[in-house]
C-alpha positions as CSV (number, residue, x, y, z in Angstrom):
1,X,-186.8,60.4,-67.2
2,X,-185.0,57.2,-65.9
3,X,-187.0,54.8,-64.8
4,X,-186.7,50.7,-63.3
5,X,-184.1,52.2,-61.0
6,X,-181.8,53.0,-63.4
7,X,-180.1,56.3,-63.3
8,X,-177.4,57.7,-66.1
9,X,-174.4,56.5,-64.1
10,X,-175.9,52.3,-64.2
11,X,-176.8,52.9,-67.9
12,X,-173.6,54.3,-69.2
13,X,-172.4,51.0,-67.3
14,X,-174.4,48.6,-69.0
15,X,-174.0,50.2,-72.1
16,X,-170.4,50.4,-70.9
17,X,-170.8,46.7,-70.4
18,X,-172.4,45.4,-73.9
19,X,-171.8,47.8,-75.9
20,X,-168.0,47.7,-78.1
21,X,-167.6,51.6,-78.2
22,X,-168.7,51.6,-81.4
23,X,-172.4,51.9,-83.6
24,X,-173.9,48.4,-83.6
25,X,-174.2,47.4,-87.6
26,X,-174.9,44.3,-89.7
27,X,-172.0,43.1,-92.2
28,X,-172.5,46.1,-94.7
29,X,-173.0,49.1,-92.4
30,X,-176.1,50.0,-93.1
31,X,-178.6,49.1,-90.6
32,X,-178.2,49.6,-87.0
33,X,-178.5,46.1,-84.9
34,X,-179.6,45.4,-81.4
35,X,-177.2,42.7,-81.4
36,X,-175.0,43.2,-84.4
37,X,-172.8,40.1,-86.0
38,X,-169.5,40.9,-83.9
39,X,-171.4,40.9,-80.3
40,X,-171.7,44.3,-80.4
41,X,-175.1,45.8,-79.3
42,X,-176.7,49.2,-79.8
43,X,-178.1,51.6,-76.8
44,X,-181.4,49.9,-76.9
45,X,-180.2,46.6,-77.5
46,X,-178.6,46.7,-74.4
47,X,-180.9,46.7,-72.2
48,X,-183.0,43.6,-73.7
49,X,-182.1,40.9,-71.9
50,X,-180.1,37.8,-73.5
51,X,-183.4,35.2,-72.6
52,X,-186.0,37.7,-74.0
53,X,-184.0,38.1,-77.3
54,X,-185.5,37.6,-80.5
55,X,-184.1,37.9,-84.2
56,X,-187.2,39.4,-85.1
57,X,-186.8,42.3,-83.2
58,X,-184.2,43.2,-85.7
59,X,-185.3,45.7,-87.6
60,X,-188.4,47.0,-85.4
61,X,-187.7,50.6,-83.9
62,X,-186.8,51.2,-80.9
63,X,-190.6,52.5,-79.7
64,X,-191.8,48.9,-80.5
65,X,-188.5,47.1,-78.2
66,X,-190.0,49.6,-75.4
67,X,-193.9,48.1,-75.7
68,X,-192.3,44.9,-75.4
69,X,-190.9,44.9,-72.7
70,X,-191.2,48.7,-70.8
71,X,-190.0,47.3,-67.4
72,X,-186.7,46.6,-68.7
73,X,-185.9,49.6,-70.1
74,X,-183.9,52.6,-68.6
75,X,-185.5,55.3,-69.9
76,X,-189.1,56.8,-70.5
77,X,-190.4,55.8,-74.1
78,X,-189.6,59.5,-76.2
79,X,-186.3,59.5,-74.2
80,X,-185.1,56.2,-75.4
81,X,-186.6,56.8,-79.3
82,X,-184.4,60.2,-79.3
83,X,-181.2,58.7,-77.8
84,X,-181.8,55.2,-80.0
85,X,-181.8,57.7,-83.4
86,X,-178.9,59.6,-81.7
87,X,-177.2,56.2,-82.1
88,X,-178.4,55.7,-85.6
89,X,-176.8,58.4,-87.1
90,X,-173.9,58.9,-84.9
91,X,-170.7,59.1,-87.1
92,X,-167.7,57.1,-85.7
93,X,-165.4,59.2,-88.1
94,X,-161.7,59.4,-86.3
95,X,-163.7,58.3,-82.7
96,X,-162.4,56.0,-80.4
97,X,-164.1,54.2,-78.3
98,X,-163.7,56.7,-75.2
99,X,-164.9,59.7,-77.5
100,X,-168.1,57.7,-78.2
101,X,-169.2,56.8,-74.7
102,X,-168.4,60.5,-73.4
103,X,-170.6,60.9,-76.1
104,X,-173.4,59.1,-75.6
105,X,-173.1,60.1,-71.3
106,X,-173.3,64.1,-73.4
107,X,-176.6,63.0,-74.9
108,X,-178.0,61.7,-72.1
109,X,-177.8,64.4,-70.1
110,X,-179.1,66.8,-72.8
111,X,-181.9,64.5,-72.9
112,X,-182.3,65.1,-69.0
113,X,-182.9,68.9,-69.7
114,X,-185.2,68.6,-72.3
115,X,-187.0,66.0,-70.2
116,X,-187.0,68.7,-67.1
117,X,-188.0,71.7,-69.7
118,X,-190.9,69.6,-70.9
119,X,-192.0,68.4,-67.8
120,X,-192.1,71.7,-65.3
């Protein structure tokens, strides 16, 4: 499932690292960013680096961000479309910042076992 070398300990540390513990979303809340106004970036967004970048990219799902640019990405392309929409529609609801990254580390390695089911 992970791929470029990664492996879920170095991308919970990069998300760790860009992410603010909180959903990425423009000024009114309504639309995930990959690099939101306040710095923050989403689970995808993390992983594009700062010179490859593009506003336009805004608004593209996350299956297009992988075509782009599949050798910087962590994880194989259905993983990272299912763990971008678990960031979507996660609700930060009395979370902290802690609660969401245990979080996100939980969906990751649900996404492992599927990824194992799928692929025995």
């Amino acid at each position: 499932m992970y791929i470029n070398g990664f492996t879920r300990e170095s991308v919970m540390r990069q998300i760790r690292d860009r992410n603010l513990g909180y959903p990425a979303y423009n000024y009114s809340g309504e639309q995930c960013m990959y690099r939101a106004n306040d710095g923050n970036q989403c689970l995808v967004g993390c992983f594009i680096p700062d010179n490859l970048y593009e506003e336009e990219f805004e608004g593209l799902f996350a299956a297009v961000i992988f075509d782009k640019m599949p050798e910087k990405m962590p994880i194989v392309r259905p993983m990272l479309i299912k763990f971008q929409d678990f960031h979507d529609r996660y609700n930060l609801e009395d979370e902290t910042p802690e609660t969401f990254f245990k979080d996100i580390e939980h969906k990751l390695t649900l996404l492992e076992k599927q990824w194992e089911e799928e692929n025995d």
